[in-house]
N, C-alpha and C positions, 0 to 999 in steps of 0.2 A: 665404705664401699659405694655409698650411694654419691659421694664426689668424685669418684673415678668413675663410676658407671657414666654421670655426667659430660667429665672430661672428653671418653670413648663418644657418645651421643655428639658432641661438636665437633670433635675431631671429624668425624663419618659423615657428617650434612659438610662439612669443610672440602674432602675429600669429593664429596659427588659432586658438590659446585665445579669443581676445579676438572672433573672430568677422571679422573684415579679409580676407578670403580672399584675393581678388585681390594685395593687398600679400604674402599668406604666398607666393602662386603665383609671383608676380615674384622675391622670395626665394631661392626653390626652384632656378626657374630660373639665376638668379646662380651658385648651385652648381653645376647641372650644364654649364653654359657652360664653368665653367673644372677643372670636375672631371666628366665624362663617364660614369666608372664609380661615380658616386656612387651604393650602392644606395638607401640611405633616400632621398636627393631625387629617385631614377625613380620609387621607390614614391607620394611625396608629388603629384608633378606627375601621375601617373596619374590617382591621388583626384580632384585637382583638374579635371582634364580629362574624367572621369567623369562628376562632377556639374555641368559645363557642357554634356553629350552630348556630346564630342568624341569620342566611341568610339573610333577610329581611331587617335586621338594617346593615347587611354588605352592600349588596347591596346597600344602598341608603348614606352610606357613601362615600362609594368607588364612584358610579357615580358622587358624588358631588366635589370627585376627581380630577376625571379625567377630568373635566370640570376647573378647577384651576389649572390641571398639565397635558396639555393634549402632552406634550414632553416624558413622563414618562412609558416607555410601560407597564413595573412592573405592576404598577395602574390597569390599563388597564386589564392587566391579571389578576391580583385578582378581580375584575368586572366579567370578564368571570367566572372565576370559581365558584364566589357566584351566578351567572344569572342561571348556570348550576346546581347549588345543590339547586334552585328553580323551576329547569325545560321551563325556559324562554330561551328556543332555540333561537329564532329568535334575541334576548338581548343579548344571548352568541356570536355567530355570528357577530354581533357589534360590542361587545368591544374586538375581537380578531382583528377585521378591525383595529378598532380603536388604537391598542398593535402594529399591523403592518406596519398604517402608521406612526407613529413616530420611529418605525426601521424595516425595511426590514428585516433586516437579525437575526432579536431576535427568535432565534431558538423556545425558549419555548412556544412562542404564537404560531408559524405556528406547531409545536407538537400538540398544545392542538388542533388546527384546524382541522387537519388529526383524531385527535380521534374522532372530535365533526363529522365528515363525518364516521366515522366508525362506529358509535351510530347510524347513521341514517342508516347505510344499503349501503353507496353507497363506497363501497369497493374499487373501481378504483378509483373515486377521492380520497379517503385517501389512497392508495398506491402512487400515482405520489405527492399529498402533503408530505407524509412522506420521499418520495425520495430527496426531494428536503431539508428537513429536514438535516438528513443524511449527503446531500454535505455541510452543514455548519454547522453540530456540530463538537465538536472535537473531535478526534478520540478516540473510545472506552475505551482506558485503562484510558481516561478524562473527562469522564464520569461524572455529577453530580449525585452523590447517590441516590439525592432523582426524577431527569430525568430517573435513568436508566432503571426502569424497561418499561416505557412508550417507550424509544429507542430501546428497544429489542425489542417489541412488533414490535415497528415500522419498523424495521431492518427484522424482519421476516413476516409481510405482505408482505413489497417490493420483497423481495425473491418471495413469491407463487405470489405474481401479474407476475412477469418478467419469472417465469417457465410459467405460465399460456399460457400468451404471446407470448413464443416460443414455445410451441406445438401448439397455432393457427398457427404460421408465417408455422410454418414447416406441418399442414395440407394444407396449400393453397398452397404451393409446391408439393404436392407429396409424403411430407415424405425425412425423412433424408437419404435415401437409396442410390437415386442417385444424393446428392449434395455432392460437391467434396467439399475439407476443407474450402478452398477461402467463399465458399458462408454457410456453416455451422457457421464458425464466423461470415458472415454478420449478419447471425440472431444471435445470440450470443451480439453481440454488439446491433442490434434495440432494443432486448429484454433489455438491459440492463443485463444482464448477466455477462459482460466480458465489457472490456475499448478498442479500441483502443489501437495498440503496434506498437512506430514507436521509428525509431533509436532513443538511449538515448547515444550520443558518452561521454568519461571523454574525450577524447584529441582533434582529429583532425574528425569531420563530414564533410563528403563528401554528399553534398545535393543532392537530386533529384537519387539517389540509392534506388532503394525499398527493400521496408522492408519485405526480402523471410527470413520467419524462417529457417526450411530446405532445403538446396538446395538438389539436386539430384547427389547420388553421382554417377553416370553416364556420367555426365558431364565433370568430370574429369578422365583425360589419368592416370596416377597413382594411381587410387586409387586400382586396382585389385592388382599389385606388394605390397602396405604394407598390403591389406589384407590376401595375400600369405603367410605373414611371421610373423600370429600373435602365433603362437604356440613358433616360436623361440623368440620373444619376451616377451611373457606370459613367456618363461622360464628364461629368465636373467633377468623379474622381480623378480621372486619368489626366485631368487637366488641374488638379493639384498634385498628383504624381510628379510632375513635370513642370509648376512652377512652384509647389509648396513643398519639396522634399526634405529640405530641412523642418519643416513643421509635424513630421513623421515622427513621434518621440518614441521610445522604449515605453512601452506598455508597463514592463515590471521595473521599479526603479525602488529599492530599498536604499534608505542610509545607511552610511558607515556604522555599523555595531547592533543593525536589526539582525536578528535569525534569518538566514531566504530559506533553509527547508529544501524543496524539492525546485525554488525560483534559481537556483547558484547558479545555472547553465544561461536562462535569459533574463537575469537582472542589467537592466541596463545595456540589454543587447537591441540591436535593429532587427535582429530575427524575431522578432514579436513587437511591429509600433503601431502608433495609433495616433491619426488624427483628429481630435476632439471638436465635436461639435456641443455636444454638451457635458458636463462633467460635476458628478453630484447636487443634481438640480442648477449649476450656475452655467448660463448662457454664453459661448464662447463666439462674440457680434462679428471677430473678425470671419472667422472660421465660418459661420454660418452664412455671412455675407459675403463669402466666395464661392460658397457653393447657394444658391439662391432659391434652386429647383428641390434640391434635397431637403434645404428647409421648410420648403412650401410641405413637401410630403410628408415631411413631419408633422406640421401643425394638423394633416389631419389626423393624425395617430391619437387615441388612448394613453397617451403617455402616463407611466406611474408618476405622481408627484409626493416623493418621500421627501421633505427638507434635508438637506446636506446628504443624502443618497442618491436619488432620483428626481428628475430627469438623468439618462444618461445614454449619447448618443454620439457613435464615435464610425470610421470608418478604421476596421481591422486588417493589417497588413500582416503576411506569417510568409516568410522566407520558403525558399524551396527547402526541402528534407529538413523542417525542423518542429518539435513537437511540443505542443505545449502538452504539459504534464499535470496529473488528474488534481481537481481540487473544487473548493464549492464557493457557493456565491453569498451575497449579504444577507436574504430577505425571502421568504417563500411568499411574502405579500408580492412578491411583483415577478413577473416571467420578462427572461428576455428574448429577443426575438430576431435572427439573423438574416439577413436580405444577401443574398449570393451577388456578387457583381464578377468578381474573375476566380474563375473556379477551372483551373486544371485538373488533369485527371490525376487520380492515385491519390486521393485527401477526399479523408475521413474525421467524422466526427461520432462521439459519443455521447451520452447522457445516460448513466445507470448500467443499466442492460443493454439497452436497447442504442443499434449504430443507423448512422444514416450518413448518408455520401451528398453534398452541397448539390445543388440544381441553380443556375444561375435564373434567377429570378422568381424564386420561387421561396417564401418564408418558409422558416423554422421556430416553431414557439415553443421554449424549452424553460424548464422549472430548473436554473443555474444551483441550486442548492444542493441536489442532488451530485452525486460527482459526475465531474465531466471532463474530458480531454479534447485535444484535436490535434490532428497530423497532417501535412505537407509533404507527402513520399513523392512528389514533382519534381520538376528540373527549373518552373517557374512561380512566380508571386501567386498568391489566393490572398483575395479581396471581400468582406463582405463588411456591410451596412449594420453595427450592433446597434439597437434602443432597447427600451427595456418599458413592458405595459403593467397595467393590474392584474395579478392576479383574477379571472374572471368569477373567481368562486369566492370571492369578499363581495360584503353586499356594502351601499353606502356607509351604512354607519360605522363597519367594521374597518372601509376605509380611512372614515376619521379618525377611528381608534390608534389606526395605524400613527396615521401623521402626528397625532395628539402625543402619542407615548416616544415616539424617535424623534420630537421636538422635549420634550422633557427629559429625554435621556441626553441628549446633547446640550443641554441649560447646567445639567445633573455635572455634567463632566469639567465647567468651566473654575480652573483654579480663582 
């Protein structure tokens, strides 16, 4: 018996591939006629039973299921969803427990959970359940077809739960009027709004340095001198604009067979180039030598001096409507620092939390580790003067530590 039970079992998975249902269902049946506690064939006739509405006959297969396959969260969820197109709350509820404790982390049952709290009215537990959804599906573009429309759903209570949230947080304060930015992200983050943004270094992280997006350009003794001389600089841009435009390269340029991640869009593109005046501490005489004023305004800079990182000193070109996409920098020893030279309107910039809109001649001293983006919603080119200084809150010696250890790391790496 037990080789024709078999035979019936292949024939039946043969039959649903193939699309034959009714024949897979008769199958099915055959099995469990002469084998009763067959799990997979209660499971399979439930299916079946299911998508004929037979709810009643689904249900009582499927529990019979899950009671012989009680590892199998699947089961388990199709249990809940027959209990549910019966109206058997309290039965749905169960066999979602039940889905859950054989996996934690089986997305689709703690889905159907948050819905089945959504049904009843209690909106905040199926927001914090569907959040927690969310942190363990895959990310949207992976999406199963037939989840996604329930994950939007889900994606967009979380949202109005988490505004909701921060207009309480922000009425028990006072109102956002007089909180300074520091505690406008704290609420930002309670509410779930916004992540937490702490150094993300590629090279050398210096711990226990906080993570200030914008520093204050006040702070620093140079910064009034290159903002003196953004007009003479604005002009030996525009006048390599127009005789150095091939010297414009793609900012992002991966080789053939690197990962680009989130770079696919502008690798190698002209909507993100740059003219290099300096690049990984190495001095570019032509480039610098074309622009002669810009140079001069460098040498009085603070320049970070990282060997094979820093100096780095470029003029940034970013196409109309085109965005560079979030990511972080090398080194929280060194800040960099953006000089506006053509700055249209509708462009935006990031750092963390906290946004700020370009001002043509007016720096930005931004800790690039942190993550950061920038956008160009214009119909023309933005321009700005990138270098990169010290970190202000490394004191000499920690300076040299610096240079001492990304000099040795670089010796460390030579085959």
């Amino acid at each position: 018996m037990t080789a024709q039970i078999d035979a019936w079992v292949d024939q039946a998975e043969r039959a649903a591939g193939e699309g034959r249902w009714a024949e897979a269902e008769r199958l099915w049946g055959e099995v469990a006629r002469v084998a009763p506690d067959h799990g997979l064939a209660l499971h399979r006739l439930g299916i079946h039973a299911f998508q004929r509405g037979a709810y009643q006959d689904a249900e009582a297969a499927l529990a019979r299921a899950c009671t012989l396959i009680p590892q199998d969260p699947m089961i388990a969820l199709m249990l809940a969803n027959a209990r549910r197109e019966l109206g058997q709350i309290e039965g749905e509820f169960a066999a979602l427990q039940l889905a859950l404790s054989a996996d934690a982390y089986f997305y689709p049952a703690l889905l159907a959970k948050g819905a089945l709290y959504e049904r009843q009215g209690r909106l905040k537990l199926a927001a914090v359940t569907y959040r927690n959804v969310l942190k363990i599906a895959p990310p949207e573009v992976h999406w199963p077809p037939s989840l996604a429309p329930g994950l939007a759903r889900a994606a967009k209570l979380v949202r109005d739960y988490q505004e909701a949230f921060a207009i309480t947080l922000y009425e028990a304060v006072g109102g956002a009027g007089g909180l300074s930015g520091q505690w406008q992200e704290a609420i930002s983050i309670m509410s779930g709004q916004t992540k937490p943004y702490h150094a993300d270094c590629n090279q050398l992280h210096v711990p226990r340095l906080p993570a200030i997006p914008f520093f204050d350009p006040k702070d620093f003794a140079w910064v009034p001198a290159i903002e003196a001389q953004t007009a003479a600089i604005t002009q030996e841009l525009k006048a390599a604009l127009q005789s150095q435009q091939d010297a414009f390269q793609p900012y992002i340029a991966y080789q053939p067979g690197d990962p680009v991640n989130q770079w696919a869009e502008l690798n190698h593109s002209q909507r993100w180039s740059s003219l290099s005046l300096w690049r990984g501490g190495v001095r570019d005489e032509a480039n610098l030598a074309a622009c002669p004023k810009t140079a001069a305004a460098l040498e009085e800079v603070e320049m970070a001096e990282i060997g094979g990182l820093c100096p780095n000193a470029m003029f940034s070109a970013l196409a109309p409507h085109t965005e560079i996409p979030p990511h972080h920098g090398e080194t929280n020893a060194r800040l960099v620092v953006h000089l506006p030279l053509v700055v249209p309107k509708n462009c935006l910039y990031r750092v963390g939390f906290e946004q700020r809109r370009w001002e043509v001649g007016k720096v930005l001293i931004f800790d690039d580790t942190l993550e950061h983006m920038a956008r160009n919603d214009s119909d023309e080119l933005r321009v700005v003067l990138i270098f990169d200084v010290w970190n202000p809150l490394l004191s000499q010696e920690e300076r040299a530590l610096v240079q001492k250890l990304t000099q040795t790391a670089r010796q460390f790496a030579i085959e």
